[in-house]
VOGU-3710 file (C-alpha; in Angstrom, 3 decimals, decimal comma):
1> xxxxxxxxxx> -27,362/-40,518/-9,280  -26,569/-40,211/-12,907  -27,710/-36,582/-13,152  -26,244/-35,778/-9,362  -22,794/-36,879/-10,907  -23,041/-34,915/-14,057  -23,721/-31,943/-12,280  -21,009/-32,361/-9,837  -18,747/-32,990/-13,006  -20,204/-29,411/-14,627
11> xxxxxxxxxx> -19,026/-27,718/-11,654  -15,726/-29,123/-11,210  -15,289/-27,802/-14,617  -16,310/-24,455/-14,539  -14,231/-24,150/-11,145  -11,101/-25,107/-13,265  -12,613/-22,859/-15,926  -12,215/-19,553/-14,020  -8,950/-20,779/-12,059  -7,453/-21,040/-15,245
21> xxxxxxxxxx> -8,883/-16,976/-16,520  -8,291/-15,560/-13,367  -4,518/-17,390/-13,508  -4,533/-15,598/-17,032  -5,460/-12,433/-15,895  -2,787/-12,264/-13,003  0,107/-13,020/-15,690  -1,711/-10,362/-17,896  -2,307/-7,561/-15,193  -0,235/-8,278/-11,785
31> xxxxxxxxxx> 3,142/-8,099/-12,898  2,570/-4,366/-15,012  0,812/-2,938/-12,197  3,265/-3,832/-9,895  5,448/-1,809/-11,944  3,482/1,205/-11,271  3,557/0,605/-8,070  7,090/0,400/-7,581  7,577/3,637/-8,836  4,680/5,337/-7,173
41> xxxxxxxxxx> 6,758/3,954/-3,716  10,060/4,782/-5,640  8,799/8,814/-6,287  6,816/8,557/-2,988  9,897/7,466/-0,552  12,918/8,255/-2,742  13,464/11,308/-0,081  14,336/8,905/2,101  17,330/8,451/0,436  18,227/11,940/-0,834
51> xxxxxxxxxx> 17,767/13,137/2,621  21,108/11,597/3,498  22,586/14,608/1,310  19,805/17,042/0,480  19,089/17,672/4,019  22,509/19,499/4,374  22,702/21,383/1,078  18,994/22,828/2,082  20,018/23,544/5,714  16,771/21,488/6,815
61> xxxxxxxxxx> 16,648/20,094/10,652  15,542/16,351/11,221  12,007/18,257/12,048  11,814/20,416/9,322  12,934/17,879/7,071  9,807/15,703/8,485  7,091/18,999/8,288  8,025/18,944/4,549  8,022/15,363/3,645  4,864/14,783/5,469
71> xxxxxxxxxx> 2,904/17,238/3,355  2,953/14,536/0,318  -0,256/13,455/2,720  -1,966/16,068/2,776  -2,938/16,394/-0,496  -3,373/12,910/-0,980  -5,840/12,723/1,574  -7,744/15,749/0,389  -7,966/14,489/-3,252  -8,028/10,778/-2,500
81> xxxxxxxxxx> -12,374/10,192/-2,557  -12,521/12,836/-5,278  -10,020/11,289/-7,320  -11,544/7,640/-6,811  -15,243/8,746/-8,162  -13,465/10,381/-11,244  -11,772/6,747/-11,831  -15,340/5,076/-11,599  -16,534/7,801/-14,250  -13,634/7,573/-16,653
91> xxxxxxxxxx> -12,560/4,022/-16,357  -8,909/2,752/-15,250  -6,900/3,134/-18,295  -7,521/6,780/-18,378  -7,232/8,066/-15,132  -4,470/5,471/-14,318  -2,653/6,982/-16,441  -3,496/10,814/-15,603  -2,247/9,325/-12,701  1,452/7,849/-13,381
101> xxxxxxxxxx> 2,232/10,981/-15,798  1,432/14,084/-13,299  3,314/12,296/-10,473  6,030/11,904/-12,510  6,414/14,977/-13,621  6,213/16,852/-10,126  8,522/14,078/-9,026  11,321/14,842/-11,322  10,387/18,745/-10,509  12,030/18,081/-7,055
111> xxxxxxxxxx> 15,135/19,146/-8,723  13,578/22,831/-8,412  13,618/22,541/-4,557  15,654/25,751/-2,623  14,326/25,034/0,620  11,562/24,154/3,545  8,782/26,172/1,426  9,327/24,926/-1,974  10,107/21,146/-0,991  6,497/21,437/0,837
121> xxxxxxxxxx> 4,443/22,774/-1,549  5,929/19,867/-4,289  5,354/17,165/-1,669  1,701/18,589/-1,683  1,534/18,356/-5,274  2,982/15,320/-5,698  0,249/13,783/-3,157  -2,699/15,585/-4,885  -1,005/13,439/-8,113  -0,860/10,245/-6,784
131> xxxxxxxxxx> -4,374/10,358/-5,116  -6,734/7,865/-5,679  -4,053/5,341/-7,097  -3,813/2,644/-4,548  -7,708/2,366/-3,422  -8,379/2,332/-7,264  -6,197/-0,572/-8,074  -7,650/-1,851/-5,171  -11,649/-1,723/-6,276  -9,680/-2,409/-10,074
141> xxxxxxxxxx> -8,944/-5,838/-8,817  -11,774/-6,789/-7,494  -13,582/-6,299/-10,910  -10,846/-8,985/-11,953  -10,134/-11,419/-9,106  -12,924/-13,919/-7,333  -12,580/-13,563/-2,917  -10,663/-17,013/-3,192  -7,562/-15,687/-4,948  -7,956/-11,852/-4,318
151> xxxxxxxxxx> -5,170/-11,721/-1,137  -2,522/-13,242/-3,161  -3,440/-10,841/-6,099  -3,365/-7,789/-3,961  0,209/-9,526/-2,347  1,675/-9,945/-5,360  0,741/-5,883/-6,205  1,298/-4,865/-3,002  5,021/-6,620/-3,005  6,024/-3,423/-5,217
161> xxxxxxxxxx> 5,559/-1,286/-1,768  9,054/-3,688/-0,485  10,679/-3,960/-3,933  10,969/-0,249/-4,122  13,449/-0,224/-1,043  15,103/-3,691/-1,685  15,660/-2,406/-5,577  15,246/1,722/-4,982  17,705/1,939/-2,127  20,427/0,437/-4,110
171> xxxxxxxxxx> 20,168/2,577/-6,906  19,241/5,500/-5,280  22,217/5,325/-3,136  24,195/5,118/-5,694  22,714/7,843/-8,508  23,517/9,492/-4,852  26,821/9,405/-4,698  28,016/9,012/-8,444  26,281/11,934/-9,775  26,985/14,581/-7,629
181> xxxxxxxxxx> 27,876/18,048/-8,890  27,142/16,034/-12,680  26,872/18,741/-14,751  26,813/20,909/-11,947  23,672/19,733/-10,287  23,588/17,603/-6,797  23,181/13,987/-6,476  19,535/14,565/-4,699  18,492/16,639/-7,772  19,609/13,423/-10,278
191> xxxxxxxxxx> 17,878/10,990/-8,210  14,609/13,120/-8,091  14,901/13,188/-12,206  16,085/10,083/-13,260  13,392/8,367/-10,928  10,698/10,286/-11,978  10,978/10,076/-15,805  10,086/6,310/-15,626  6,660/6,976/-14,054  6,027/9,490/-17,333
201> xxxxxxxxxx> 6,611/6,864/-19,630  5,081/4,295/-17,569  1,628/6,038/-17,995  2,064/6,665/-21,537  1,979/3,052/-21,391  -1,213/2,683/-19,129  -3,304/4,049/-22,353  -2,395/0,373/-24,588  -1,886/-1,991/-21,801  -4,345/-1,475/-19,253
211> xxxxxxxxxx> -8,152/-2,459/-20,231  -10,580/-1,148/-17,532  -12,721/-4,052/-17,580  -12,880/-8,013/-18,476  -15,127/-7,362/-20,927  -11,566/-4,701/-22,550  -9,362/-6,926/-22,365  -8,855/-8,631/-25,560  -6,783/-11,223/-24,934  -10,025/-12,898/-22,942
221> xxxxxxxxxx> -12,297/-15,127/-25,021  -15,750/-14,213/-24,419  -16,336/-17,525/-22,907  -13,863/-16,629/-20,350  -14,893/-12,865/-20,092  -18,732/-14,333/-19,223  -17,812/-17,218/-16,429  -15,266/-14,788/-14,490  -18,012/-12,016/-14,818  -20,624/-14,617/-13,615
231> xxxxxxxxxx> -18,363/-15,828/-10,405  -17,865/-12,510/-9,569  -21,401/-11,154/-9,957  -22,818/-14,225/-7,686  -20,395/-13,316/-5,049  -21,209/-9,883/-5,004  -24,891/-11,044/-4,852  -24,359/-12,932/-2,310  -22,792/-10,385/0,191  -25,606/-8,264/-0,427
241> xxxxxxxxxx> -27,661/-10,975/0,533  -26,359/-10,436/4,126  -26,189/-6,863/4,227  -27,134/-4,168/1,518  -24,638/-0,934/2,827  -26,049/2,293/1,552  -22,984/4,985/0,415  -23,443/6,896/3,706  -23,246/3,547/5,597  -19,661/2,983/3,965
251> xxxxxxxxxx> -17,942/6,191/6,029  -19,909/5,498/9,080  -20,277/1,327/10,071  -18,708/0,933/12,847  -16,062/-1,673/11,260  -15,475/0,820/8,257  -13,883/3,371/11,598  -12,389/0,778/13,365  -10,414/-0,226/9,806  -9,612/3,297/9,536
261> xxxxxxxxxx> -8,390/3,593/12,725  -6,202/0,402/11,806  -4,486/1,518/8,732  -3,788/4,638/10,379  -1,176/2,723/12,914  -0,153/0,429/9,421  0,643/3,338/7,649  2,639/5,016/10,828  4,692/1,904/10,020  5,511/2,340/6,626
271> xxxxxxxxxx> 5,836/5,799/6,644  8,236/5,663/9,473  10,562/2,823/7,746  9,809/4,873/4,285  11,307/8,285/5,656  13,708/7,237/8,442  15,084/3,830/7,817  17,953/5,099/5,712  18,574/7,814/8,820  18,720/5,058/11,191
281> xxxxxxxxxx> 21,010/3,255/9,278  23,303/6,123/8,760  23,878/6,894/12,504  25,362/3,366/12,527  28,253/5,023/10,895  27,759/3,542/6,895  28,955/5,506/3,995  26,058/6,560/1,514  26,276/3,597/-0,685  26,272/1,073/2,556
291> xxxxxxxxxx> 22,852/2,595/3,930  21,365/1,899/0,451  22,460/-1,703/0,634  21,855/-2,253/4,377  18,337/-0,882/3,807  17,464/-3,226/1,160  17,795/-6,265/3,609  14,722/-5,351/5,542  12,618/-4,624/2,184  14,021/-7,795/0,524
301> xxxxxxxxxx> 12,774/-9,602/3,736  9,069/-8,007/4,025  9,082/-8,512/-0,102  9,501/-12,325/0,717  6,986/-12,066/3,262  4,264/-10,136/1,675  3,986/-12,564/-1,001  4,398/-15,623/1,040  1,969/-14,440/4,331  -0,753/-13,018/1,308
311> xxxxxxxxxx> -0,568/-16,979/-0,163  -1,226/-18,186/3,279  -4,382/-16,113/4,191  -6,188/-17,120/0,661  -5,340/-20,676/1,269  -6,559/-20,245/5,334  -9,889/-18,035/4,085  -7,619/-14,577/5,602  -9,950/-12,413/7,770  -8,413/-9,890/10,757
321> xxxxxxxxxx> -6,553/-12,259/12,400  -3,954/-12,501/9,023  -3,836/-8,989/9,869  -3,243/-9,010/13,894  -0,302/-11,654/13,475  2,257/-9,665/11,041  1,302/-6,393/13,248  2,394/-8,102/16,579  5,214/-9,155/14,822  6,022/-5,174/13,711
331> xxxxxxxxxx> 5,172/-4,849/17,528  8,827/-6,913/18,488  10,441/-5,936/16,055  10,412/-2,467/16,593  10,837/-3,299/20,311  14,384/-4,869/19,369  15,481/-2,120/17,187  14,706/0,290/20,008  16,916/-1,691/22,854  19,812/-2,645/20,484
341> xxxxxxxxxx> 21,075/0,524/18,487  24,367/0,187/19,912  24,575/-3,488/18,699  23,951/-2,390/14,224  23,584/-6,448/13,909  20,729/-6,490/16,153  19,277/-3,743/15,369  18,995/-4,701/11,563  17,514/-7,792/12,698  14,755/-6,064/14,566
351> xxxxxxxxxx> 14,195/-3,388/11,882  13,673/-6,457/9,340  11,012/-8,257/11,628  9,255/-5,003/11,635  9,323/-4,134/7,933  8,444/-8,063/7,067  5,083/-7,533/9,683  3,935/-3,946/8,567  4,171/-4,836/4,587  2,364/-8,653/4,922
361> xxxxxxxxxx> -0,356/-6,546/6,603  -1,524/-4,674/3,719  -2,711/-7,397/1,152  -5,093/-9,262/3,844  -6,146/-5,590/5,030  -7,845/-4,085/1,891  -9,560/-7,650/1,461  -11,424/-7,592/4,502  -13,973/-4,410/3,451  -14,973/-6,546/0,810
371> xxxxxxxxxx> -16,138/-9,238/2,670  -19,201/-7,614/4,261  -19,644/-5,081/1,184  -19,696/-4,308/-2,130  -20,619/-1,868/-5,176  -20,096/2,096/-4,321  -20,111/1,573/-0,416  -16,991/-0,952/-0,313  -15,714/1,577/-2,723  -16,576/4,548/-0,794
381> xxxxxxxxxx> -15,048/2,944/2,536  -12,077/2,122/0,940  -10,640/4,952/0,118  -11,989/6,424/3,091  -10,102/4,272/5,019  -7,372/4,548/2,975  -7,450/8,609/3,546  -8,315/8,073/7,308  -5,026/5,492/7,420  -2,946/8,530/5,057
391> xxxxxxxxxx> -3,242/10,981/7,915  -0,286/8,689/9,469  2,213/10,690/6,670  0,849/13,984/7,927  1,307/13,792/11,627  4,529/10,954/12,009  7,000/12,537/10,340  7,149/15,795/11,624  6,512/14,247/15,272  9,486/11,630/14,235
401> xxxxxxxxxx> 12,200/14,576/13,587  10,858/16,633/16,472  11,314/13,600/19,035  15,184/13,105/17,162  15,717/16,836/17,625  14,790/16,536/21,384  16,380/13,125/21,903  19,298/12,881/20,272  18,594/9,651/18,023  16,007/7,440/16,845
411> xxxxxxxxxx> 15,165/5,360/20,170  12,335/6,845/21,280  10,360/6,624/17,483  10,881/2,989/17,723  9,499/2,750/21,180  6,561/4,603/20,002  5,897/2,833/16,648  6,130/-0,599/18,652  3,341/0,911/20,840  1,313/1,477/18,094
421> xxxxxxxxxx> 1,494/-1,885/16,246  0,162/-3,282/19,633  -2,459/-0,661/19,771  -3,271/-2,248/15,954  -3,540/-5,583/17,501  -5,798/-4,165/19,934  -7,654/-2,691/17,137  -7,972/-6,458/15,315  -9,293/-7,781/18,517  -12,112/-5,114/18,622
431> xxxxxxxxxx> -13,347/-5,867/14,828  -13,429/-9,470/14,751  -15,550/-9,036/17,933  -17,791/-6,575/16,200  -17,842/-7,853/12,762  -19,204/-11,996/14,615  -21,868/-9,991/16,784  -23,163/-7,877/13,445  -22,740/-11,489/11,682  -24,841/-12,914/13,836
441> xxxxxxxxxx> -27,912/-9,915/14,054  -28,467/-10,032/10,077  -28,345/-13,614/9,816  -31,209/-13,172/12,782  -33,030/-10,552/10,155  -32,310/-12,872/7,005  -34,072/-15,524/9,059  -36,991/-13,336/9,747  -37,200/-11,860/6,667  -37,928/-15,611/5,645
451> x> -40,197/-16,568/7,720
//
C-alpha cells in the first residue's frame, strides 16, 4: 500500500512537473509566434483592404481583382512540402526566419504594382515566400506541447489569423486614407510598405529568439528539457503502437484525403472573409475608415472564439466533432448574411457568426492528424493537407468576383460559402465514421499480434 501510494505520489508530481514547463514554454514561445503570424495574415490579406482604393487606380474588375489575389496560392501550394522538408533539415530558427524576411520584402514590393500582370506575379512570389510557415509551426509545436494542452497552444497561435483583421483593418484603413498621394505615392502603396517592413525585422529577430528544439532553448533546465522530452516521446510511442504510417501512407490514408478535402471548404472560408469582407462592407455605403472598423467586429468576435472554443476541446479531449460544430455554425451564419444585405445590422451579425465558426475550426483541425500519427508521415500529411486545403485561395477568389460581376453583389458568394461549410460538416461526419471503424481493425491486429 505503502509503495502503491508513493508511486501514485511520483506521478502526481511529474504531471505538475511538465504542466508547469510546458506552461513555461507557452509564455516563452506562443505569444512571439503569434506575432509572426499576425503579420504573415497582415501581408497575406492586407489587399483586402487596399482593394477598396487600389482596385480603381489599377482599373482592375471585381474578377480580375480576384484572378490576381488568388495567385498568392499558387505558389504556396507548389512550394509548401518542399519548403517543410527544408525546415526539418535546417531547423526552425533558420528557415523561420528565411521565412518572415523574403515575405516581407515582396510584401512591401507591392508598391511596384502597375496592373493585373505585375500584382499576379508578386502575389505568386509572395506565396512561394510564405510556404511552409503555418504546417511548420504546426509540426514546431508539437516538438513543444504534450496532446493534452496542444489545441489551446495551436488556439492561442492560431488567434493571430483574427487579430490581423480586428487590429489590421483599423490601421490599414486608416494608413488608407491618411497617406494618400504622401509624397506622391497612393495610400495602397503605403499600406503595402509600412506593413511589410515589420515582417523584415520580425525575422531578423527569429535568429535570437526562436530555439528549434527543447533541448535550444536555454531558459529550460535540463531537468525540465528531459521530462517534457520524455512525455512527449511516450506519446509518440504510443500512437505508433496503434498504427506505424509509412511516408507514402501520409498522402494517401483515407482520413489524410478526407482532412484535405475538409480544409479545403475551411480555407474557402477564410479566404472569402480575408479578400471580400471589407467589399461587403463597403456596398453598405461606409466611408474607408468605417469598413476598417466595421470589419474588425467580426475578427474581434472569432479572436474571442478561437481562443475560448480551442480551451474547450483540450479540456473535452477535441476530436472532429470540435471541428463539425464551429463549421455548422459558419454554415448559418453565412446563411444570414446572404438573406439580410439590405438590413447592414443583420448582416454584420451573420458575417460575425461565420468568421467566429471558420477561425475556432482551425486549432482543433491541425490536432486531429496527430492523433493517429506521428514522425515524417503526420508531417508529410500535414502540409499536404494544408496544400490540398490552399487550393481554396486559387479557385474562390476569382470564382467570387466572377459571380459579383454576373450578379450584381455579394449574395450569391454567401449562399455558396454556407453550402460549403455544410458540405464540411458532411465531411466531419464521414471521418469520425472512418477513423472508429480503422480504430477498431488495428486494435483487432494489436490483439492478434499478441496472442
Amino acid at each position: 500500500m505503502s509503495q502503491s501510494f508513493s508511486q501514485a505520489a511520483s506521478t502526481a508530481d511529474s504531471s505538475q512537473s511538465v504542466s508547469a514547463t510546458t506552461s513555461k514554454v507557452a509564455r516563452k514561445l506562443v505569444p512571439f509566434l503569434l506575432t509572426l503570424y499576425f503579420f504573415a495574415y497582415l501581408d497575406r490579406f492586407n489587399v483586402g483592404i487596399a482593394s477598396l482604393t487600389m482596385n480603381k487606380d489599377l482599373g482592375l474588375s471585381m474578377a480580375a481583382y480576384g484572378f490576381a489575389a488568388s495567385m498568392f496560392f499558387v505558389g504556396y501550394i507548389l512550394f509548401e512540402v518542399p519548403s517543410n522538408i527544408v525546415l526539418g533539415k535546417v531547423g526552425a530558427r533558420y528557415w523561420i526566419a528565411r521565412i518572415m524576411i523574403s515575405w516581407g520584402v515582396l510584401s512591401s514590393a507591392m508598391v511596384l504594382v502597375q496592373g493585373e500582370t505585375s500584382m499576379a506575379v508578386l502575389r505568386f512570389l509572395l506565396g512561394v515566400a510564405e510556404a511552409g510557415f503555418f504546417p511548420g509551426i504546426v509540426v514546431y509545436l508539437t516538438q513543444w506541447f504534450p496532446r493534452s494542452t496542444r489545441a489551446g497552444a495551436l488556439g492561442m497561435f492560431a488567434v493571430a489569423m483574427p487579430l490581423a483583421g480586428v487590429i489590421g483593418s483599423p490601421i490599414s484603413a486608416l494608413i488608407l486614407n491618411y497617406t494618400h498621394n504622401l509624397l506622391g505615392m497612393q495610400g495602397w502603396k503605403w499600406l503595402f510598405l509600412l506593413e511589410g517592413l515589420p515582417s523584415v525585422l520580425l525575422g531578423i529577430a527569429c535568429l535570437w529568439f526562436l530555439p528549434s528544439r527543447p533541448a535550444d532553448a536555454k531558459w529550460l533546465s535540463a531537468t525540465e528539457q528531459s521530462s517534457l522530452q520524455a512525455v512527449l516521446e511516450a506519446e509518440r510511442k504510443e500512437t505508433e503502437a496503434v498504427h506505424k504510417f509509412s511516408l507514402m501512407e501520409g498522402f494517401t490514408t483515407p482520413r489524410v484525403l478526407i482532412l484535405a478535402l475538409l480544409l479545403f471548404c475551411l480555407i474557402c472560408g477564410s479566404s472569402g472573409s480575408g479578400f471580400f469582407l471589407p467589399q461587403v462592407i463597403k456596398d453598405f455605403g461606409l466611408g474607408t475608415v468605417q469598413v476598417g472598423i466595421v470589419t474588425a467586429i467580426p475578427y474581434l468576435l472569432a479572436a474571442i472564439a478561437t481562443v475560448w472554443w480551442s480551451s474547450q476541446a483540450d479540456r473535452h479531449n477535441g476530436g472532429i466533432r470540435y471541428v463539425a460544430i464551429p463549421a455548422a455554425f459558419s454554415a448559418i451564419g453565412f446563411l444570414i448574411a446572404a438573406t439580410s444585405l439590405q438590413t447592414p445590422i443583420i448582416a454584420v451579425i451573420g458575417l460575425s457568426m461565420a468568421c467566429m465558426g471558420i477561425f475556432a475550426t482551425f486549432p482543433v483541425f491541425f490536432t486531429v492528424p496527430q492523433t493517429f500519427m506521428t514522425g515524417v508521415a503526420a508531417a508529410a500529411a500535414i502540409a499536404f493537407i494544408n496544400s490540398f486545403g490552399n487550393i481554396s485561395g486559387i479557385v474562390l477568389p476569382g470564382f467570387i468576383g466572377w459571380t459579383h460581376d454576373v450578379s450584381g453583389g455579394f449574395a450569391m458568394m454567401l449562399y455558396i460559402l454556407s453550402g460549403i461549410f455544410i458540405f464540411a460538416v458532411f465531411l466531419c461526419w464521414c471521418f469520425s465514421a472512418i477513423h472508429r471503424q480503422q480504430q477498431a481493425a488495428d486494435n483487432r491486429q494489436q490483439v492478434i499480434a499478441s496472442r
